[in-house]
C-alpha positions in Angstrom: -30.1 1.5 -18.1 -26.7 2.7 -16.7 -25.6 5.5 -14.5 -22.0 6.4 -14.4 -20.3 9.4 -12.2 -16.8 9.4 -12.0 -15.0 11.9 -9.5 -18.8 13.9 -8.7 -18.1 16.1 -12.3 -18.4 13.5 -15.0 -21.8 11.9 -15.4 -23.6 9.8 -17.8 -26.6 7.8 -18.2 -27.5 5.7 -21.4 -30.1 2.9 -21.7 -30.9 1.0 -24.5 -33.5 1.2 -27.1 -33.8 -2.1 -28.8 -31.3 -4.4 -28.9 -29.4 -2.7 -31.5 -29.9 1.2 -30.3 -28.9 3.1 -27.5 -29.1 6.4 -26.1 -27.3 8.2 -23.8 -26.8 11.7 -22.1 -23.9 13.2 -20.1 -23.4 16.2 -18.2 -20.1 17.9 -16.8 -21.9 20.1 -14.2 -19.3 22.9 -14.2 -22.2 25.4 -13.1 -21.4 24.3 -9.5 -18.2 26.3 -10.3 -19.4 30.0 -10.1 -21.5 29.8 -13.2 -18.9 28.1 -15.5 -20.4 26.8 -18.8 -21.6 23.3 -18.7 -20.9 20.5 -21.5 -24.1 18.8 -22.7 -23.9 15.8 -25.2 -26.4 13.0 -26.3 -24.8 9.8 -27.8 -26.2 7.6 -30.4 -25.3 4.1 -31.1 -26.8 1.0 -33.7 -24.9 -2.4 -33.8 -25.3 -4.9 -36.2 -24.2 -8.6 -36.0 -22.6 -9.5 -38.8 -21.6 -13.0 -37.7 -23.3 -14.0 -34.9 -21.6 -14.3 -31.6 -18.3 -13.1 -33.7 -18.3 -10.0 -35.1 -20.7 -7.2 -34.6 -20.2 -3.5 -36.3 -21.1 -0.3 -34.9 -21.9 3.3 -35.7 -22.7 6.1 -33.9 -22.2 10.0 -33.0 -21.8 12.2 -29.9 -23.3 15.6 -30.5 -23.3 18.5 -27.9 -23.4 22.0 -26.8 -21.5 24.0 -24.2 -24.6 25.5 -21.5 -23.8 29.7 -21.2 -21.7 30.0 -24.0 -22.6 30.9 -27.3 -21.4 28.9 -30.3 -19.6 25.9 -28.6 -20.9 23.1 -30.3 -19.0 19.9 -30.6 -19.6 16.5 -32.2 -17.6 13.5 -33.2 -18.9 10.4 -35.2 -17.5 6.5 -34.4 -17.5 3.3 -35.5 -16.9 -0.1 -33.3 -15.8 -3.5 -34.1 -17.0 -6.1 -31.4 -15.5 -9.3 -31.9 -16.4 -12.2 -30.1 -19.5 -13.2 -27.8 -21.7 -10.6 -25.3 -19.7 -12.2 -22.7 -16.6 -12.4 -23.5 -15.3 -9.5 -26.2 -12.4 -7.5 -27.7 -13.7 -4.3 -29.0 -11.8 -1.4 -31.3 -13.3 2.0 -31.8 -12.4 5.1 -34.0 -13.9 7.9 -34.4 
């Protein structure tokens, strides 16, 4: 599992499911600002190894919701290319 929380507003937690699926949250808590609407978003994301310890493909989405507003949704799908090792890597997204 991994926390991040970067300059008090931005934060995010995701944790893996197997070794192929993770899950995550995050949370920009603008309700500290006089009851601004707060950005809510779960992330999704399944890796496959196509060659083992060289390439590895990945696809995944980020869907959320604005907190006290009505009808701000947002979402964006991705895709990853990992090449090389867990260790050592070079990875390219798009999304």
């Amino acid at each position: 599992m991994q926390y991040q929380n970067i300059w008090i507003f931005l934060n995010l937690v995701n944790a893996g499911i197997t070794d192929r699926f993770t899950m995550g949250v995050g949370l920009i808590p603008l309700f500290l600002l006089e009851g601004a609407p707060t950005p809510f978003w779960i992330s999704t994301k399944y890796a496959v190894p196509v060659v083992e310890n060289r390439l590895i493909l990945g696809v995944g989405a980020l869907i959320g919701t604005t907190v006290g507003a009505t009808g701000e949704h947002f979402g964006i799908a991705h895709g990853t290319t990992t090449f090389a090792s867990r260790n050592a890597n070079f990875s390219v997204g798009s999304g």
